[in-house]
N, C-alpha and C positions, 0 to 999 in steps of 0.2 A: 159204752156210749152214754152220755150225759141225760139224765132223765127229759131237762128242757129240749134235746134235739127231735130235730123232725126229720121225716123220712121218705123221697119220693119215685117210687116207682113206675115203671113201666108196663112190667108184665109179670107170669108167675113166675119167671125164673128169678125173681127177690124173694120165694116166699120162703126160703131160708133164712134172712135174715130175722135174727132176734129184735120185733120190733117193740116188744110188748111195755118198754118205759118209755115209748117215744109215740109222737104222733105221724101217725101215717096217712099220708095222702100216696093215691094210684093215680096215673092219669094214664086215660084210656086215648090211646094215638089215633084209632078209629073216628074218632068224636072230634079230638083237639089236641094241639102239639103240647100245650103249656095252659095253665091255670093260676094267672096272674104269677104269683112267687114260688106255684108249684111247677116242677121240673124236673128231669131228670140228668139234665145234663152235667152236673159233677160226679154222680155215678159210676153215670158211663165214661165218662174221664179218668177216672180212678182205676175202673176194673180195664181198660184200658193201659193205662199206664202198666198196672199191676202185671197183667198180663205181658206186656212186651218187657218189663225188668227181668221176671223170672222165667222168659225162655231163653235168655240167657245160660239158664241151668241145664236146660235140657227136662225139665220138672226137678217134683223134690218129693220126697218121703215126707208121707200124709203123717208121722210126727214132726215135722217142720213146717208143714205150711204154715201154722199160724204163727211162727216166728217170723218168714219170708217174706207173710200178708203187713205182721208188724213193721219192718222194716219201708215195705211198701207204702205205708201209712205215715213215717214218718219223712220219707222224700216226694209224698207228695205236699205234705204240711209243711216241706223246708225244701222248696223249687229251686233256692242260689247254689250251687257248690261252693262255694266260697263261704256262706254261713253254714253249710253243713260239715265243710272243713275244720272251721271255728268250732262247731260244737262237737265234734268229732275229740280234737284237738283237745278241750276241755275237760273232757272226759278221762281222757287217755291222764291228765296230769292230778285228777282228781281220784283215779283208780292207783296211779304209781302214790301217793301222799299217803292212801290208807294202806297201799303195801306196806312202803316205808314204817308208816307207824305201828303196822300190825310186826313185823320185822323188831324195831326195838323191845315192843314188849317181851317179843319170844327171847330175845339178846339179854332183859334183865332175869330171867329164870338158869341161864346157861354160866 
């Protein structure tokens, strides 16, 4: 997470999150929904999301979650299918280039 982000909570079940290079605001529901810009509703959106992509799986092996949560984090940061196809796409021809060339090297040794 980027030192500049900030961070806003609901309750203690955030208090896992590493907040300690960001600024954290709570906002307490009891008192008030929101506190001007503070909120929590992309969180819960997020964990959310997260949540209904990966029951898909049926769970996952707690060595994989944070790959599942990465992935997670990248379709919520890339909502189109269509650009996520693109950069999908992208990838795929930017991984086959450095086979390719990792390939001829090995072909000038043989």
């Amino acid at each position: 997470m980027a030192t500049a982000s900030s961070i806003q909570t609901a309750s203690t079940g955030y208090n896992v999150l590493n907040v300690s290079e960001c600024k954290h605001f709570r906002i307490n529901h009891s008192k008030r929904f929101a506190d001007k810009k503070n909120h929590i509703n992309g969180i819960e959106n997020f964990c959310s999301q997260a949540k209904h992509h990966m029951s898909k799986f049926n769970g996952v092996l707690k060595e994989h979650f944070g790959l599942f949560l990465m992935e997670c984090e990248w379709r919520f940061n890339n909502p189109k299918p269509q650009a996520q196809l693109r950069m999908i796409k992208q990838w795929g021809k930017q991984y086959l280039t450095c086979v390719q060339s990792l390939l001829s090297f090995l072909a000038s040794f043989v």
